[in-house]
DRENBALUM-469062 format. One record per atom (N, C-alpha, C): x, y, z. Coordinates in steps of 0.1 Angstrom, whole numbers, padded with zeros to 4 digits, always signed. Atoms other than C-alpha are relative to their C-alpha. Layout:
<rs>
XYZ;...
</rs>
This chain:
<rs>
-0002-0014+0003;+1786+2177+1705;-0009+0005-0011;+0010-0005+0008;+1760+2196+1689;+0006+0011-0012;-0005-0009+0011;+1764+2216+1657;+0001+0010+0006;+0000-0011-0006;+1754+2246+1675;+0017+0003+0009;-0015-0002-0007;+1789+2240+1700;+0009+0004-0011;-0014+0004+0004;+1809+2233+1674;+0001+0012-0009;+0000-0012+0007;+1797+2267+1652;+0007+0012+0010;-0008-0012-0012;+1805+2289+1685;+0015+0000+0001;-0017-0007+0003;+1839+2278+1685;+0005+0005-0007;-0007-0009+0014;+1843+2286+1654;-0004+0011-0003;+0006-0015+0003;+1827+2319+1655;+0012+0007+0010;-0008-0009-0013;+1850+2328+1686;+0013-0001-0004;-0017+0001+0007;+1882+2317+1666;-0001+0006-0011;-0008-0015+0012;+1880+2345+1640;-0012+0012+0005;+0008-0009-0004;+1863+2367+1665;+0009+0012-0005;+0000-0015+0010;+1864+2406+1649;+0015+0002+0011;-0013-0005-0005;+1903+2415+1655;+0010-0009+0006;-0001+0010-0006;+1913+2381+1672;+0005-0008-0016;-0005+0010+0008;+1937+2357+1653;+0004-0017+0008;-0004+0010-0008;+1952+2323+1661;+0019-0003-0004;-0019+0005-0002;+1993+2315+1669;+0002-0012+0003;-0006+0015+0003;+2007+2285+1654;+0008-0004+0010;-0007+0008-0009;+2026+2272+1682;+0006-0018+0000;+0006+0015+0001;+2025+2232+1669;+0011-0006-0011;-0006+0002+0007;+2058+2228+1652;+0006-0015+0006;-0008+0015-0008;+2075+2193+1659;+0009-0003+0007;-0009+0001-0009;+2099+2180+1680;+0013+0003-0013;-0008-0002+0008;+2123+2181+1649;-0001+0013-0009;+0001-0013+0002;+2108+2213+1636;+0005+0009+0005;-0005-0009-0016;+2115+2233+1670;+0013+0001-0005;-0016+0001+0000;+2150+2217+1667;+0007+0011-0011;-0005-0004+0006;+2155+2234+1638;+0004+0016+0003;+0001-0018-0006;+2142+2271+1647;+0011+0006+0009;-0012+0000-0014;+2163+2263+1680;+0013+0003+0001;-0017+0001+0004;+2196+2256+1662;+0002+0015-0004;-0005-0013+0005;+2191+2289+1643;+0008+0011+0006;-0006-0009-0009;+2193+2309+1674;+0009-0007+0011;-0014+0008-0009;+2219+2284+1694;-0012-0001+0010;+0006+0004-0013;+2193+2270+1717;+0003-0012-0004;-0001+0013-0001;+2198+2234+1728;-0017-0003-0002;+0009+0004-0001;+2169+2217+1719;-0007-0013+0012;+0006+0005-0008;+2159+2202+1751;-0018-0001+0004;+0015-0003+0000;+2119+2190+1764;-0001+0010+0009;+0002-0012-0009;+2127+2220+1792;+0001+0009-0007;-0002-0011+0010;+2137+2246+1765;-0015+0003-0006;+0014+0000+0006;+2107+2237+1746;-0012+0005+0008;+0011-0010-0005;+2086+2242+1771;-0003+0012+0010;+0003-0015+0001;+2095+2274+1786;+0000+0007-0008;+0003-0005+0012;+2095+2285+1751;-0015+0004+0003;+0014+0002+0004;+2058+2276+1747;-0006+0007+0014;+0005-0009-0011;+2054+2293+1783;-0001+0014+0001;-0003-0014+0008;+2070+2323+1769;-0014+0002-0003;+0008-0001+0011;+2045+2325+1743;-0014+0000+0004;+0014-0003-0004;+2016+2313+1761;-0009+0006+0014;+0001-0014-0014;+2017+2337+1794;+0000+0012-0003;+0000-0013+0001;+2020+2368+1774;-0004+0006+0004;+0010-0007-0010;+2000+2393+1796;-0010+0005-0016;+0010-0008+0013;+1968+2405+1772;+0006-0007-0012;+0003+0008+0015;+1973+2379+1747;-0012-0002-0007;+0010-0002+0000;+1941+2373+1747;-0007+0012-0007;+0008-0011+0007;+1929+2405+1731;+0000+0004-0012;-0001+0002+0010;+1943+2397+1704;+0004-0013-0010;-0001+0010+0007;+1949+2362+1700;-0014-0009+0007;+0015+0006+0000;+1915+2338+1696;+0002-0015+0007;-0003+0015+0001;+1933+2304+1698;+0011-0002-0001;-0012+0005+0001;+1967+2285+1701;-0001-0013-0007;-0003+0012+0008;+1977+2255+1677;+0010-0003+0006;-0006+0001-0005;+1994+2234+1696;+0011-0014-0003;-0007+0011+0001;+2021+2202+1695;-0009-0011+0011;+0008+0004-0011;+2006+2171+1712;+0012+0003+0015;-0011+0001-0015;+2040+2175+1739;-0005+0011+0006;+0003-0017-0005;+2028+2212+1742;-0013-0001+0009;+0014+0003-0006;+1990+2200+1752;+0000-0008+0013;+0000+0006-0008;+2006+2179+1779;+0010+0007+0015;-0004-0004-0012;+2026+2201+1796;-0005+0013+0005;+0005-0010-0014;+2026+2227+1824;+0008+0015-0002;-0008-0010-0001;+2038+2261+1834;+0010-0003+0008;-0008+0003-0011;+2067+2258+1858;-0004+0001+0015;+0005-0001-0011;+2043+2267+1884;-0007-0012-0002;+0011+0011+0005;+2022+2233+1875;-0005+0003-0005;+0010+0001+0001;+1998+2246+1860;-0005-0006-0016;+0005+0004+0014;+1984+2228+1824;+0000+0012-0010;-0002-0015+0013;+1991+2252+1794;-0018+0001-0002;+0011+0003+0007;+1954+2242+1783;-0013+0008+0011;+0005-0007-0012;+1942+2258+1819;+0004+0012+0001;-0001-0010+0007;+1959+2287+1811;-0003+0005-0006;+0009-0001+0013;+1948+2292+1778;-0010+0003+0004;+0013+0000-0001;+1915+2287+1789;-0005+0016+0008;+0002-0014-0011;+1915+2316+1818;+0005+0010-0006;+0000-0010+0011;+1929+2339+1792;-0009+0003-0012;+0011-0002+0016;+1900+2334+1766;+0005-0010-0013;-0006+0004+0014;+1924+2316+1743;-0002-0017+0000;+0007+0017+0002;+1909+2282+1728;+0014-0005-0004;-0010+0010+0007;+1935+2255+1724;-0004-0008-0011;+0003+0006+0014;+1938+2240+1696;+0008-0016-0003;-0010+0003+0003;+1960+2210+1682;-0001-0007-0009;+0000+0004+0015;+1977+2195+1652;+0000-0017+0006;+0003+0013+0001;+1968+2160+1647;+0007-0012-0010;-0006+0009+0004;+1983+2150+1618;+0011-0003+0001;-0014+0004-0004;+2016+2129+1611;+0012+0006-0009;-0011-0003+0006;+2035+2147+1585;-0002-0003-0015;+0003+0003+0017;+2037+2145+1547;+0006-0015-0001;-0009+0013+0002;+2051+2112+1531;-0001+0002-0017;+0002+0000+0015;+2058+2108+1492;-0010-0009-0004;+0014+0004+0007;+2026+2099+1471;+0003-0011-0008;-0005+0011+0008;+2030+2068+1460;-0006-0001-0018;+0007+0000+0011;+2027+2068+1418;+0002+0015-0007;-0001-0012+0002;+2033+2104+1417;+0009+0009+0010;-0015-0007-0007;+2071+2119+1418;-0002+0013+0001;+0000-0014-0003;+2078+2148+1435;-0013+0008+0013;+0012-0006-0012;+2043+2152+1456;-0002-0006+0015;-0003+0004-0014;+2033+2145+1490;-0018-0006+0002;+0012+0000-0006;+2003+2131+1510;-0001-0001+0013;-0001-0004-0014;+1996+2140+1548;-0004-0016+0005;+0003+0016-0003;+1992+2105+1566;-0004+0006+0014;+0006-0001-0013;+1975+2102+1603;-0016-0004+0001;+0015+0001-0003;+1937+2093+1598;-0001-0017+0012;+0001+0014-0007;+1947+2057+1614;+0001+0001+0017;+0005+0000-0014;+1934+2056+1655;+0005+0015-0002;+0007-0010-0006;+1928+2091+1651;-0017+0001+0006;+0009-0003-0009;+1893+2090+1662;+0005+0003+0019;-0009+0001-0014;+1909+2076+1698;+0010+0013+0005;-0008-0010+0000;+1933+2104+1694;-0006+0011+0007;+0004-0014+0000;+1910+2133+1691;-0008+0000+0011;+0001+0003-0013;+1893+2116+1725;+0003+0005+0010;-0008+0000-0009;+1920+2118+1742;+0002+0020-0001;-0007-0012-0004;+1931+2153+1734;-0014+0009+0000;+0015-0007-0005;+1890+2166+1740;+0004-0001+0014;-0001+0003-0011;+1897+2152+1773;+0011+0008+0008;-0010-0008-0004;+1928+2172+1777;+0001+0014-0004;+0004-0016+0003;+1911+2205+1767;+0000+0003-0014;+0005-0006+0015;+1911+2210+1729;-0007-0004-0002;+0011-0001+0003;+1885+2222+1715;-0004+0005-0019;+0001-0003+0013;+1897+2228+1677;+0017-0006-0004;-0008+0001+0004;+1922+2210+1654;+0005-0003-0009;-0007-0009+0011;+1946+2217+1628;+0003-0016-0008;-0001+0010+0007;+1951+2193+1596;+0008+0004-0013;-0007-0009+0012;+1981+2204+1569;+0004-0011-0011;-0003+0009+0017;+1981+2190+1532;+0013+0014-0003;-0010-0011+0004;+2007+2203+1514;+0002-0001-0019;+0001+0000+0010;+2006+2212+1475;+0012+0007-0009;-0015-0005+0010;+2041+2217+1453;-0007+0009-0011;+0004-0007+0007;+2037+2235+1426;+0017-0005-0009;-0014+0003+0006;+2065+2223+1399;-0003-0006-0014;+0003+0007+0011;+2069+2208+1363;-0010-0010-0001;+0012+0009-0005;+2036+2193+1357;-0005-0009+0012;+0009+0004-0018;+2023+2191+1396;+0001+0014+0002;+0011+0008-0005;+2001+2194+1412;-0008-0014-0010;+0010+0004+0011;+1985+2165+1395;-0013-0002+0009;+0016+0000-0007;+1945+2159+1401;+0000-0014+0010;-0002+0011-0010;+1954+2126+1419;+0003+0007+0012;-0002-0006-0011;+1975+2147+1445;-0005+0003+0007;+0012-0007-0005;+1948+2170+1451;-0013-0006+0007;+0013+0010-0003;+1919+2146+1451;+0006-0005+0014;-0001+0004-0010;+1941+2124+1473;+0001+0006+0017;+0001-0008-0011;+1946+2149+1501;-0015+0009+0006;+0016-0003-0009;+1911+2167+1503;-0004-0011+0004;+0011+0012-0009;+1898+2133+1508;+0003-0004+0015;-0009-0004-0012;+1920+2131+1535;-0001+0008+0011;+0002-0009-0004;+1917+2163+1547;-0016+0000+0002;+0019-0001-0004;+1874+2159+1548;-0003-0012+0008;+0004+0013-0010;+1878+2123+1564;+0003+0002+0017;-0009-0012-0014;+1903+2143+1595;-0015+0006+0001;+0007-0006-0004;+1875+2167+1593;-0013-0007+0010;+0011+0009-0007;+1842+2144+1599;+0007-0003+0013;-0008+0005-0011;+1863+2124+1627;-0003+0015+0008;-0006-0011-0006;+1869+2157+1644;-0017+0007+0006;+0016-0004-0002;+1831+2169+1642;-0007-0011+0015;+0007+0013-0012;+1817+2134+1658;+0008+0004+0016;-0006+0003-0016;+1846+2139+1689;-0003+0013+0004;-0002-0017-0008;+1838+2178+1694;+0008+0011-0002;-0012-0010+0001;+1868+2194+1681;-0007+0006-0018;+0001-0006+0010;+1863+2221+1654;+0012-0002-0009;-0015+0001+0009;+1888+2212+1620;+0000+0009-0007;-0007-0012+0007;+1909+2238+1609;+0006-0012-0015;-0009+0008+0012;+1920+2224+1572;+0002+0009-0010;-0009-0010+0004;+1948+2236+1562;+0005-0004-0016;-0006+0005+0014;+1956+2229+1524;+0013+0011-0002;-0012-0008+0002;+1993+2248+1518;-0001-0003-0016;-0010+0003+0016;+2002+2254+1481;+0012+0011+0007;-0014-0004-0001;+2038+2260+1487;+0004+0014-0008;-0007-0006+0005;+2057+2288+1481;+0015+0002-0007;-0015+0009+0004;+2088+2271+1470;-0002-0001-0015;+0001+0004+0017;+2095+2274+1431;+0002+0015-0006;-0003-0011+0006;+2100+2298+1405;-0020+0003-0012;+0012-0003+0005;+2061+2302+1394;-0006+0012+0004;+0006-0012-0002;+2041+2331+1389;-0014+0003+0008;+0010+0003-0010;+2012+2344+1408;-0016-0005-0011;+0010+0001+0007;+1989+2336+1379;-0001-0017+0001;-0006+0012+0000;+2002+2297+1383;-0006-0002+0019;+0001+0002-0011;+1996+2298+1418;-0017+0006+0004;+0013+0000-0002;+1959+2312+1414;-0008-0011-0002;+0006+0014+0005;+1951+2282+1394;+0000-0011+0012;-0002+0012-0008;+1965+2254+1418;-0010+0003+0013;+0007-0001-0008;+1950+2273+1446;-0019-0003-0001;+0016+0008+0005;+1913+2273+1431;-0002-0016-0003;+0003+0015-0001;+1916+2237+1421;+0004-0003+0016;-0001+0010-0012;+1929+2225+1453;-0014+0007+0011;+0013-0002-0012;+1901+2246+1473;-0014-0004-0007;+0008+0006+0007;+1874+2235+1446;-0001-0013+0009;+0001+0011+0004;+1885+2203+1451;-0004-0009+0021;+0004+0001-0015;+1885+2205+1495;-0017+0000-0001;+0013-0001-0003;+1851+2218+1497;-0013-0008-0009;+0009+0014+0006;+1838+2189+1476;+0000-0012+0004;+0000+0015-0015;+1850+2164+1498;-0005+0005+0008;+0005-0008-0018;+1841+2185+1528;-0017-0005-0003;+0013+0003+0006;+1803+2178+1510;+0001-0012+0001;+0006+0018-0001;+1805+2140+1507;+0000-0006+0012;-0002+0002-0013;+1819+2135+1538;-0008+0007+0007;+0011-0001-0010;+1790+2149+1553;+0008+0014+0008;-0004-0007-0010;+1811+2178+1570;-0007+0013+0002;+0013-0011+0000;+1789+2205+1583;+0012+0015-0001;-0007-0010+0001;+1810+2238+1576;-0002+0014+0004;+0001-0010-0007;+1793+2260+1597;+0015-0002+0016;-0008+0005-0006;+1817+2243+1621;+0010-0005-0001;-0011+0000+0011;+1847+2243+1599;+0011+0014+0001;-0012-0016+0003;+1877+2271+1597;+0008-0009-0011;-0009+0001+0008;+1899+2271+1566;+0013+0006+0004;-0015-0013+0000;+1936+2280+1569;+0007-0004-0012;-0007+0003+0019;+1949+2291+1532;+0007+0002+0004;-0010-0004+0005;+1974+2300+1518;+0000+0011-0007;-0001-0009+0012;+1978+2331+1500;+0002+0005-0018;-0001-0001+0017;+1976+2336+1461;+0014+0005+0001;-0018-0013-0002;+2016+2350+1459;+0008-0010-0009;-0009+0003+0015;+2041+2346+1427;+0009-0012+0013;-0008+0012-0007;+2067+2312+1444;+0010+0011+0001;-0009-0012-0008;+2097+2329+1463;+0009+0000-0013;-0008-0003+0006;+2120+2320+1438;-0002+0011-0018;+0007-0008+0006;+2098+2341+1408;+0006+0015-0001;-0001-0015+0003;+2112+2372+1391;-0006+0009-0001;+0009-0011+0002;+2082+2392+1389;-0006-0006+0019;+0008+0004-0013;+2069+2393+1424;-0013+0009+0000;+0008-0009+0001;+2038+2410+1428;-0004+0011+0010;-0001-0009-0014;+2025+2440+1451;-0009-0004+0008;+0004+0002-0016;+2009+2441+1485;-0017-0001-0006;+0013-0005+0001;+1976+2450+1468;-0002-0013-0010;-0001+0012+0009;+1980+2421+1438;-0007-0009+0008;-0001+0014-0009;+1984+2397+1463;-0016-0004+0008;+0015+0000-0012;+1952+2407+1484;-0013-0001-0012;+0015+0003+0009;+1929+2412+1451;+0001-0017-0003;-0005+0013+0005;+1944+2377+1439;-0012-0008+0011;+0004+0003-0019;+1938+2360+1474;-0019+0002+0001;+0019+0003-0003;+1901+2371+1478;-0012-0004-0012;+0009+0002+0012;+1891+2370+1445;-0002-0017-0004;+0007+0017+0003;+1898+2329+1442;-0007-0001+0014;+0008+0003-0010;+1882+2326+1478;-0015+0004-0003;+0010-0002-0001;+1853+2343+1472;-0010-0008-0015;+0005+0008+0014;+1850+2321+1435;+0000-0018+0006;-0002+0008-0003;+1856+2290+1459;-0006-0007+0012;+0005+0006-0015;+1846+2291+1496;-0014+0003+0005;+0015-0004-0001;+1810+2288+1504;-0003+0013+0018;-0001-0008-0005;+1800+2316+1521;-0006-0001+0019;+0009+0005-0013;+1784+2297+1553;+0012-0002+0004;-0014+0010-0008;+1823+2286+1564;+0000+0016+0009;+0003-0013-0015;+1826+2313+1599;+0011+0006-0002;-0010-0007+0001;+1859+2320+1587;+0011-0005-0009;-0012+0004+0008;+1894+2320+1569;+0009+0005+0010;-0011-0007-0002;+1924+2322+1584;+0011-0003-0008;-0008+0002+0011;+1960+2328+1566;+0012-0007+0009;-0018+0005-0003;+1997+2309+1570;+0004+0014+0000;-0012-0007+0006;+2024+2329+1567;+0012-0001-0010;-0010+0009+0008;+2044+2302+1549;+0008+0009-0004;-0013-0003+0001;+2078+2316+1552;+0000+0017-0006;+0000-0019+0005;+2068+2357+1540;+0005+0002+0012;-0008-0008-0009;+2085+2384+1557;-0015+0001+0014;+0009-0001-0011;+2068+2388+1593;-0009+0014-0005;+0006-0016+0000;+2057+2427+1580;-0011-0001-0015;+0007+0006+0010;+2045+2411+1545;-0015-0006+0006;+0010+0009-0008;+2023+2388+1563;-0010+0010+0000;+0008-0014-0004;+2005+2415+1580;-0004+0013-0011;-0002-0011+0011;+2008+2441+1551;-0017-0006-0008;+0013+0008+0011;+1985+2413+1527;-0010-0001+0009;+0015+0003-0010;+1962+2404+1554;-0009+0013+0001;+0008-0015-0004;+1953+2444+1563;-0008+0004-0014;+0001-0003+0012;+1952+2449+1523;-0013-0006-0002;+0009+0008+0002;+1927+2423+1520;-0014+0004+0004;+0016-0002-0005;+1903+2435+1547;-0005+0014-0003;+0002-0015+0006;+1908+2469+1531;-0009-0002-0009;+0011-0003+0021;+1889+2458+1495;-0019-0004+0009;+0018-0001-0006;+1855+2452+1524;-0007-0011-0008;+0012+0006+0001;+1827+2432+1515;+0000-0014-0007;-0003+0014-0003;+1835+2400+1522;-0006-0008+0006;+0012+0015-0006;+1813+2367+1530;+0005-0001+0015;-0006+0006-0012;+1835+2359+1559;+0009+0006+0006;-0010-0006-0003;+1856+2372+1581;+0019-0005-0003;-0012+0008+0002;+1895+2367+1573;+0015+0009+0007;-0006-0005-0013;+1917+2365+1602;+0019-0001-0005;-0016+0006+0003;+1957+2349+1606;-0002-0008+0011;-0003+0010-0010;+1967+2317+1623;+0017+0002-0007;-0015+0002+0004;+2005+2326+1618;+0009-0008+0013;-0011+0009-0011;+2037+2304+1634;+0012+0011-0004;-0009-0010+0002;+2067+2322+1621;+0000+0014+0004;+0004-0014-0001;+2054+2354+1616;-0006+0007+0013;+0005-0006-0010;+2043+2357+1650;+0010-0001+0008;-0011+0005-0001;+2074+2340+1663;+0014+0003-0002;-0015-0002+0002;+2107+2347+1649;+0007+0007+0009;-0006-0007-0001;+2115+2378+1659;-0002+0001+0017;-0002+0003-0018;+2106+2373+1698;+0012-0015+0003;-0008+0011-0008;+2124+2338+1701;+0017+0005-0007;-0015-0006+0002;+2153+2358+1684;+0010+0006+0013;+0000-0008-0011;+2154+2380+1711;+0004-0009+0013;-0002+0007-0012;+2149+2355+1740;+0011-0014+0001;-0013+0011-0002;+2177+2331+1730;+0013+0006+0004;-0013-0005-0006;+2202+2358+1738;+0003-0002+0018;+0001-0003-0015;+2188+2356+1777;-0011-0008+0002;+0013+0008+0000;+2163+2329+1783;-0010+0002+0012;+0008+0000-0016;+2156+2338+1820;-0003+0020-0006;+0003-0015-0002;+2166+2379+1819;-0008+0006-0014;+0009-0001+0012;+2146+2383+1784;-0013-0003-0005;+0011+0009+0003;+2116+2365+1790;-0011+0014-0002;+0015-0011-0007;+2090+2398+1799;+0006+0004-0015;-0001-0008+0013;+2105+2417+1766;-0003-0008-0010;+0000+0005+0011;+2107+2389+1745;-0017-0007+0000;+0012+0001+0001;+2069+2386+1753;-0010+0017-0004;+0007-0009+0005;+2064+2421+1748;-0001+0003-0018;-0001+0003+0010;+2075+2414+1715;-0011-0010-0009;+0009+0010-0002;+2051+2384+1712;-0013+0011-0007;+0012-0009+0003;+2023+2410+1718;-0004+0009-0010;-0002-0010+0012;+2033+2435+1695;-0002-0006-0014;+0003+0005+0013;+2032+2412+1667;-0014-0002-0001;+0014+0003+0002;+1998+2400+1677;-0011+0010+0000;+0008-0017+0001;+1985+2437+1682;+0002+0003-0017;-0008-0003+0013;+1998+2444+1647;-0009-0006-0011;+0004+0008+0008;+1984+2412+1630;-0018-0002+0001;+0015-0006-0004;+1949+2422+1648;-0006+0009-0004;+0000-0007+0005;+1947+2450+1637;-0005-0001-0017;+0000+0000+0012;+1954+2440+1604;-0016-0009-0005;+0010+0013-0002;+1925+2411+1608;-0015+0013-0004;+0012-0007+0005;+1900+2446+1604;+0004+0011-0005;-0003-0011+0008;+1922+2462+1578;+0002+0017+0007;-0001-0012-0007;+1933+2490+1604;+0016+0004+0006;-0013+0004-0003;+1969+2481+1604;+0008+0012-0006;-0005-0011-0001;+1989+2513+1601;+0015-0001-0009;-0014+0006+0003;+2023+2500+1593;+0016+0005+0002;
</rs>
């Protein structure tokens, strides 16, 4: 796979107005979402879920890419047909997540490190062969009484840039995802810091590790005070905050950023993102790869009726992705 390939995908996954929908939650993640709204978490639920989601009519116009589960990359529509064949005939690149999950950091309480680099090469193989063509890699960064510490950090971009390489050599474009959590009672001044070091400290592995980052997508996290934080800040804070460490951090050759949503309001989400593309003149373009926030409020809908609710609870679907498109060129209305 030539650099050239691997830059196109990534130019076409934060194409102007075009985001990507996290779809790639776990089999025990799902469960959870599932329970909220009384669905059985069965593997037929699951994947008329993900059929829901990924049949929307005119998805495609506003979404770039799907992040997917590997069970999600293997199955079908109820008509046979491969989600990833689908996808494809709509415009929308698959995607999927590769790694295994956090584990605790051995040496250092309280933090985490993402685990999975072992027979992933073979992995990312297999799922080239079964149509993805870009995939997702999530560190995850606390924020708490002294932590982050620089071990944590160090240990995860290294991580996160070794995922990347791998991923280059097999063809697939890596999305790396570093999360600083929203979980805590810290302010957004606290949370600009950890963010610049942990993106500092990515894009300096991404360099040793040889990763070419024209063929690279970032998915942040947003600068934003921790949920539990008595001073919260406003819609406009958040967006100067937000581009101001990106543009002191991300080299300007990467094709794109996209954002989480990590657990903000679905309308928040969208609000900061539009805000963002409002302040203009920006290196890169900066899109959304949201799960929740694209999500909630349709599979709310579709658990009351799984069969007679399917078409609404996709019009739903759309609406958010119209919305969060929008917002992607600061034209988001509200």
């Amino acid at each position: 796979m030539s650099i050239e390939q691997l830059a196109e995908t990534a130019q076409a996954m934060v194409a102007a107005g075009k985001g990507i929908i996290a779809i790639d939650e776990s089999t025990a993640t799902i469960a959870k979402r599932f329970a909220g709204v009384g669905i059985e978490n069965t593997e037929e639920n699951r994947r008329a879920y993900r059929e829901m989601l990924l049949t929307t009519p005119k998805l495609g116009d506003h979404i770039s890419g799907a992040i997917l589960y590997d069970e999600t990359l293997r199955q079908s529509t109820k008509d046979g047909v491969p989600f990833a064949k689908v996808m494809a005939a709509n415009g929308i690149i698959p995607g999927i997540k590769v790694d295994k999950g956090t584990h605790p950091l051995a040496g250092c309480p309280g933090e985490v490190v993402t685990e999975g680099l072992d027979g992933l090469r073979d992995r990312l193989k297999e799922y080239y062969a079964l149509g993805a063509r870009f995939a997702k890699w999530r560190a995850v960064i606390n924020i708490g009484d002294d932590i982050p510490s620089g071990t944590c950090i160090e240990a995860n971009a290294h991580a996160l840039a070794r995922y990347a390489a791998l991923c280059q050599e097999a063809g697939l474009v890596p999305m790396v995802e570093p999360e600083v959590l929203m979980d805590g009672d810290h302010d957004i001044e606290t949370c600009y810091e950890v963010t610049e070091a942990t993106l500092r400290a990515l894009f300096g592995a991404l360099y040793e590790q040889n990763v070419m980052l024209e063929g690279t997508i970032l998915k942040a996290s947003m600068v934003i005070a921790g949920k539990d934080c008595e001073e919260q800040a406003s819609i406009e804070e958040v967006a100067e905050a937000t581009v101001m460490c990106l543009k002191s951090t991300v080299p300007a050759i990467l094709p794109g950023v996209v954002f989480l949503s990590g657990g903000q309001a679905d309308e928040d989400a969208t609000a900061h993102l539009d805000a963002m593309n409002r302040l203009g003149n920006l290196p890169w373009p900066l899109s959304f790869s949201y799960g929740r926030a694209m999500q909630s409020a349709a599979l709310e809908f579709w658990s009351k009726d799984l069969v007679g609710n399917f078409a609404k609870a996709q019009s739903i679907v759309h609406a958010r992705a119209k919305d969060n498109g929008l917002a992607a060129l600061g034209k988001w209305e509200g």
